[in-house]
BAZA-104041 format. One line per 2 residues: their letters; for each residue x, y, z of N, C-alpha, C, O. Coordinates in nm, 3 decimals. Atoms other than C-alpha are relative to their C-alpha. Layout:
# BAZA-104041
A	X:Y:Z:X:Y:Z:X:Y:Z:X:Y:Z  ...
This chain:
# BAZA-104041
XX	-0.004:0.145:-0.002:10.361:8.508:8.045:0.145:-0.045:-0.011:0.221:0.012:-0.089  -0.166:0.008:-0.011:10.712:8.358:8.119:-0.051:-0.146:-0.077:-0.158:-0.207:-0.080
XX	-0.015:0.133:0.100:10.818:8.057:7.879:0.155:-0.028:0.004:0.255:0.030:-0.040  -0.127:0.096:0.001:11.075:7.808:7.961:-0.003:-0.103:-0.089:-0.092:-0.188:-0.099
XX	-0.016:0.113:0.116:11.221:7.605:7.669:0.082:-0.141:0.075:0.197:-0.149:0.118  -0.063:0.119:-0.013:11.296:7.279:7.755:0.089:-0.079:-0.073:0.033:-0.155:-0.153
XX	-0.082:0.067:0.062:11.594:7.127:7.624:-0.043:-0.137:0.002:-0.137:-0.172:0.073  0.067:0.142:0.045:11.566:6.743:7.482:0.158:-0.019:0.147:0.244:0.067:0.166
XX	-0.069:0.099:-0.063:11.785:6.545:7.737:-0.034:0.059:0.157:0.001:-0.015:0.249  -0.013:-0.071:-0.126:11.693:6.812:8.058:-0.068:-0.023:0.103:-0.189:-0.005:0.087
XX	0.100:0.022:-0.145:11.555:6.738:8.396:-0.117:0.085:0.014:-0.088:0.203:-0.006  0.119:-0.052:-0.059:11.196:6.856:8.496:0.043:0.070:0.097:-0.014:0.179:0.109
XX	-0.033:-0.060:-0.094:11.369:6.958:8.776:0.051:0.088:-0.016:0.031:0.192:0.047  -0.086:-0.145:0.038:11.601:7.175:8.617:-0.121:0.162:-0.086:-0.125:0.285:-0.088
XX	0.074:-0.109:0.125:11.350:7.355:8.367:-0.118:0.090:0.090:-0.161:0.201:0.057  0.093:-0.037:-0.102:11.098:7.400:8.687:0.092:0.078:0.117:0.021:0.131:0.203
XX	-0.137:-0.072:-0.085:11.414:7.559:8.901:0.034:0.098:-0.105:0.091:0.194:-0.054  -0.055:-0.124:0.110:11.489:7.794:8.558:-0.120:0.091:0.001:-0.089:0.209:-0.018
XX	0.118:-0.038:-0.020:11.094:7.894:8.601:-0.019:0.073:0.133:-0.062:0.188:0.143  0.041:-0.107:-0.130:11.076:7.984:8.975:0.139:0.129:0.000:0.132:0.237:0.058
XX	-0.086:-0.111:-0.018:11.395:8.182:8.929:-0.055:0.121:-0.100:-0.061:0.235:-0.055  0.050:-0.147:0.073:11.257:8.427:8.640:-0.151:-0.001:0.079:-0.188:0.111:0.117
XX	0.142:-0.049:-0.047:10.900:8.395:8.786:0.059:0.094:0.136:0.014:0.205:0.163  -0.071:-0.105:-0.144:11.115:8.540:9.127:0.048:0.136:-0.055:-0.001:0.243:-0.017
XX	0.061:-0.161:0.018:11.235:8.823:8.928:-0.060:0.100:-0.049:-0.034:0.221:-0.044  0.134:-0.064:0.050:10.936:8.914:8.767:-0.053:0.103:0.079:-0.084:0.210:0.028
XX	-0.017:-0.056:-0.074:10.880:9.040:9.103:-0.201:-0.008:0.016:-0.273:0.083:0.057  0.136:-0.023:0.028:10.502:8.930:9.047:-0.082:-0.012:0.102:-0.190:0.042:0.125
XX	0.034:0.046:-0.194:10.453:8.791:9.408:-0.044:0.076:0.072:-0.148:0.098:0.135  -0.029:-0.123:-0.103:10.612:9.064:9.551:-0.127:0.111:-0.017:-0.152:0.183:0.080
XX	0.072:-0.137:0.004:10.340:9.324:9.414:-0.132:-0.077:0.031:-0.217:-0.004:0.081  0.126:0.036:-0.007:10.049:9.101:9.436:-0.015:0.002:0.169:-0.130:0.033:0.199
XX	-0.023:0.000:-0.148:10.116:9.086:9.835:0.005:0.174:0.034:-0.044:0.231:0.132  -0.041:-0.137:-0.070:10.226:9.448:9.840:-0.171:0.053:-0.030:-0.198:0.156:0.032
XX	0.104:-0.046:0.036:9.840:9.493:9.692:-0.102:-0.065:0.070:-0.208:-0.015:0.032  0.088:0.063:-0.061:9.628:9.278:9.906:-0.026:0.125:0.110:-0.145:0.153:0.121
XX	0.005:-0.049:-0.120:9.677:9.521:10.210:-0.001:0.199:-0.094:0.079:0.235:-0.180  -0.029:-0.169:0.056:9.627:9.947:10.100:0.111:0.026:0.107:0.113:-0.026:0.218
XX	-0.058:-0.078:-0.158:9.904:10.152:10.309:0.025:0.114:-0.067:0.013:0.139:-0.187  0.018:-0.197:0.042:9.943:10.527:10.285:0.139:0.014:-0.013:0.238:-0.049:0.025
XX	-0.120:-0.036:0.042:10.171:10.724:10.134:0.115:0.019:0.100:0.230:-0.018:0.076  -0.127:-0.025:-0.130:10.376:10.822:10.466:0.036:-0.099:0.044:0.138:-0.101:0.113
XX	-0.047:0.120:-0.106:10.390:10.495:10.592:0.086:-0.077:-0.118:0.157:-0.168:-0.076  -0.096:0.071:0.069:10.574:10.366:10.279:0.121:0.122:-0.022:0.225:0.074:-0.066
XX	-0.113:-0.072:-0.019:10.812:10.669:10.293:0.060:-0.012:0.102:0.183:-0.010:0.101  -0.091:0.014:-0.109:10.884:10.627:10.627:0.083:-0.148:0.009:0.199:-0.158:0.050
XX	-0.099:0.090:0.036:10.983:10.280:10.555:0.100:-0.031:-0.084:0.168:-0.134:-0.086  -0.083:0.024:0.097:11.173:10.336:10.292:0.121:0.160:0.037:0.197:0.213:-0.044
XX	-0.072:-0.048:-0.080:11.348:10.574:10.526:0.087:-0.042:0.103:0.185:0.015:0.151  0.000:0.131:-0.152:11.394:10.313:10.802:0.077:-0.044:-0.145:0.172:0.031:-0.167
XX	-0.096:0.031:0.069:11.553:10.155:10.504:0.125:-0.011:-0.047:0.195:-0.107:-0.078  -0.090:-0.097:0.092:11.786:10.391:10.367:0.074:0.009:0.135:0.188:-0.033:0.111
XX	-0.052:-0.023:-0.099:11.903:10.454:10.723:0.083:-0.144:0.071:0.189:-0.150:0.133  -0.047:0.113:-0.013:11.962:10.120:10.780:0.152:-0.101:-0.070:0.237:-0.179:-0.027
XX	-0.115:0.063:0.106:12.186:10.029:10.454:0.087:0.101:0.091:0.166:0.041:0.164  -0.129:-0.107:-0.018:12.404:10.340:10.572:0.037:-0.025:0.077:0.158:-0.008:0.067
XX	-0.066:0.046:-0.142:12.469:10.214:10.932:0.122:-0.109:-0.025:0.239:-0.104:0.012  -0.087:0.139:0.084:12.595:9.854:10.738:0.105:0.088:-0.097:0.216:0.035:-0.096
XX	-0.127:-0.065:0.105:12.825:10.074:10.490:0.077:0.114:0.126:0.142:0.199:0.064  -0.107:-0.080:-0.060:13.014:10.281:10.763:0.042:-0.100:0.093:0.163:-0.104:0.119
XX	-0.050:0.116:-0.066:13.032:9.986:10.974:0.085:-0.100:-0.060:0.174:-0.165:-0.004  -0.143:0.064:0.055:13.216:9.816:10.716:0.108:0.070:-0.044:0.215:0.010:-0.048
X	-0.143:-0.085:0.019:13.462:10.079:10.620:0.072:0.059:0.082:0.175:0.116:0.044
């Protein structure tokens, strides 16, 4: 359960903008989506291959 304290003088806006940012990296979204759909073990290695291959192209391309 996330709990934002509201300061006395502070915008709704602000305290509801301090909320979606820790609820974002809670990361609670992200898994509830990654769980709606099953996918097999190879197919999340291979993307997280496709990944990995990807960052490394961007890091020799900048140096």
């Amino acid at each position: 359960m996330i709990i934002i304290n509201v300061k006395d003088g502070e915008s709704l806006d602000k305290a509801l903008k301090r909320f979606k940012k820790k609820f974002e990296k809670t990361g609670v979204l992200r898994e509830l989506r990654s769980r709606q759909a099953y996918e097999k073990k190879s197919i999340t290695r291979r993307t997280e291959v496709k990944k990995a291959i990807y960052k490394q192209g961007l890091n020799i391309d900048t140096v």
